[in-house]
C-alpha positions in Angstrom: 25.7 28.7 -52.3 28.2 28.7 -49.2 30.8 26.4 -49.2 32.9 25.5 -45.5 36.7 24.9 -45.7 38.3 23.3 -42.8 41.2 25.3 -42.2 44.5 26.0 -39.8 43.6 29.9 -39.3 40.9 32.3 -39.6 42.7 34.5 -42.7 40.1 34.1 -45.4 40.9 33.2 -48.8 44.9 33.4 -47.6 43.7 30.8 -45.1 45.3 27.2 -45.5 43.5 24.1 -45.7 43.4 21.6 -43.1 44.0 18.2 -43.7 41.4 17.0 -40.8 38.3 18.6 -41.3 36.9 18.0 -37.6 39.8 18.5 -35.9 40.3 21.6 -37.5 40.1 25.2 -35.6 38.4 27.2 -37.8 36.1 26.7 -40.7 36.0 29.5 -43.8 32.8 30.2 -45.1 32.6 31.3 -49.0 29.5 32.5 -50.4 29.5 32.0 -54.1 27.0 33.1 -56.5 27.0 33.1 -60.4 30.8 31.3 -60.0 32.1 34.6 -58.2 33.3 34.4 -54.8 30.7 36.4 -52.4 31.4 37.2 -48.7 34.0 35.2 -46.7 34.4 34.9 -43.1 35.4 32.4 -40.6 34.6 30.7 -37.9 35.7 28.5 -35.1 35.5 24.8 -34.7 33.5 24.6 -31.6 34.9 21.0 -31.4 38.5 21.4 -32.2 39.5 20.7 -28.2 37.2 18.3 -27.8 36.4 17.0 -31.0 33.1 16.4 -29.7 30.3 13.3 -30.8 30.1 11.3 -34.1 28.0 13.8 -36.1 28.5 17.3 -33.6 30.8 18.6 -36.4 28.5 17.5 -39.6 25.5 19.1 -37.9 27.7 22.2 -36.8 28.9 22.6 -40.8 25.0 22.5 -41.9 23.5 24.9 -39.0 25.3 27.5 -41.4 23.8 26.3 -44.4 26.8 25.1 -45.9 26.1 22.5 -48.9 29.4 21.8 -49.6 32.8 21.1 -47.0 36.0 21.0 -48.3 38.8 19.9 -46.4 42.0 17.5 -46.8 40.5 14.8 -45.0 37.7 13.0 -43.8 36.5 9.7 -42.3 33.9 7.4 -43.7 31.6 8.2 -40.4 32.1 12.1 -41.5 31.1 11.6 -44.9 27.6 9.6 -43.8 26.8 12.0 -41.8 27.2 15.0 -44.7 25.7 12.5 -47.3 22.2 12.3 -45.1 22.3 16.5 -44.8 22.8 16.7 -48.2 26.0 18.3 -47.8 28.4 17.5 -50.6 31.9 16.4 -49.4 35.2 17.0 -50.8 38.7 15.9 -49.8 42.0 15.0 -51.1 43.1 18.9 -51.8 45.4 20.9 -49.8 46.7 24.6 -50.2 45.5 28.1 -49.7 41.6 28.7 -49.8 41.7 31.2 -52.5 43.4 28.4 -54.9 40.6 25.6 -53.8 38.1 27.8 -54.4 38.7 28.6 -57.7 39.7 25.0 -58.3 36.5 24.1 -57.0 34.3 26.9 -59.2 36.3 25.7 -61.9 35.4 21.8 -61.8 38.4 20.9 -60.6 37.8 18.8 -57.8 35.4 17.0 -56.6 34.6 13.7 -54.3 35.5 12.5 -51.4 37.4 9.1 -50.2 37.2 8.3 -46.7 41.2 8.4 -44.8 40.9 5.6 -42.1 39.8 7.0 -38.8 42.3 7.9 -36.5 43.1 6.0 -33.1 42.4 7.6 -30.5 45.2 9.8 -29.3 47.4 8.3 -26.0 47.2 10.5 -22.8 50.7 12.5 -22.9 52.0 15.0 -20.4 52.4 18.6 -20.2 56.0 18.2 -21.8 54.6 16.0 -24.6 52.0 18.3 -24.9 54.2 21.9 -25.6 55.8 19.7 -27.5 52.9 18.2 -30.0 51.5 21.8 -29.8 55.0 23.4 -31.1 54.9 20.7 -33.7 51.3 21.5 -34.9 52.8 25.2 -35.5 55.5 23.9 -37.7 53.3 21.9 -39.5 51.1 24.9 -40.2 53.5 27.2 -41.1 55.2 24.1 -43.7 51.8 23.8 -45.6 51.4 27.4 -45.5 54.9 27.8 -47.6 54.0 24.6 -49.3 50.5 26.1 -50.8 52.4 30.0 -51.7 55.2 27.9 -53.6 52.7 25.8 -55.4 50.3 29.2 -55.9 54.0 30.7 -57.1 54.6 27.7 -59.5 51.3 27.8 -60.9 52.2 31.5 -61.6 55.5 30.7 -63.5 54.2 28.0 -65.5 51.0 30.0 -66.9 53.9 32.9 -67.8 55.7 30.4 -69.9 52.7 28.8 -71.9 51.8 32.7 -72.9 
């Protein structure tokens, strides 16, 4: 079974979730068979600049025979459309791909509530843009720490309980 993660980079299991699963730039894609992670490889978001029509992204996730998306977010549009491909939809998890995985073969999470969908963004200028752009990078680089402290945490807290 593959699942699709929508994530901030292409780095595999060490990849970090996205909390936007359309407007996401890649997607990592983990075949898992008898609940043991397979092949994993990523690919890009061919909508992440444009972000595309109501369903590109949906139909996109199952031309790779996905049947499950995971990301941190989705709208209630997003989740009709991966109900009616039979694609199950999860959201409401963050961190590192190789922690949502296991979490996932595990029975850890599941479901998916809709986030409200986002206004559309205002037209902004080069400036603006550099700036939102340098911004996006922080962001990235925040969960990334964010999701290796929590990975670190988990780590500490199984040591003590042995």
């Amino acid at each position: 079974m593959k699942v699709a993660l929508a994530t901030d980079d292409d780095r595999g299991l060490d990849a970090i979730l996205s909390h936007h699963f359309g407007r996401c730039p890649y997607y990592v894609l983990v075949d898992i068979q008898n609940n043991k992670v397979g092949e994993v490889s990523a690919v890009k978001n061919p909508a992440y600049d444009s972000h595309g029509q109501p369903g590109d992204v949906p139909s996109f996730i199952k031309s790779l025979d996905a049947k499950v998306i995971i990301s941190g977010g989705m709208g209630p549009k997003a989740i009709g459309f991966f109900e009616e491909f039979g694609i199950e939809a999860i959201t409401g998890v963050s961190g590192m791909v190789k922690s949502i995985i296991e979490a996932y073969i595990g029975g850890q999470i599941e479901g998916a509530r809709p986030c409200s969908d986002e206004a559309a963004l205002p037209d902004i200028d080069d400036h603006e843009h550099d700036e939102a752009g340098r911004l996006q990078e922080e962001m990235v680089a925040m969960r990334r720490e964010l999701a290796m402290a929590t990975e670190r945490l988990g780590r500490l807290e199984n040591k003590e309980e042995k």
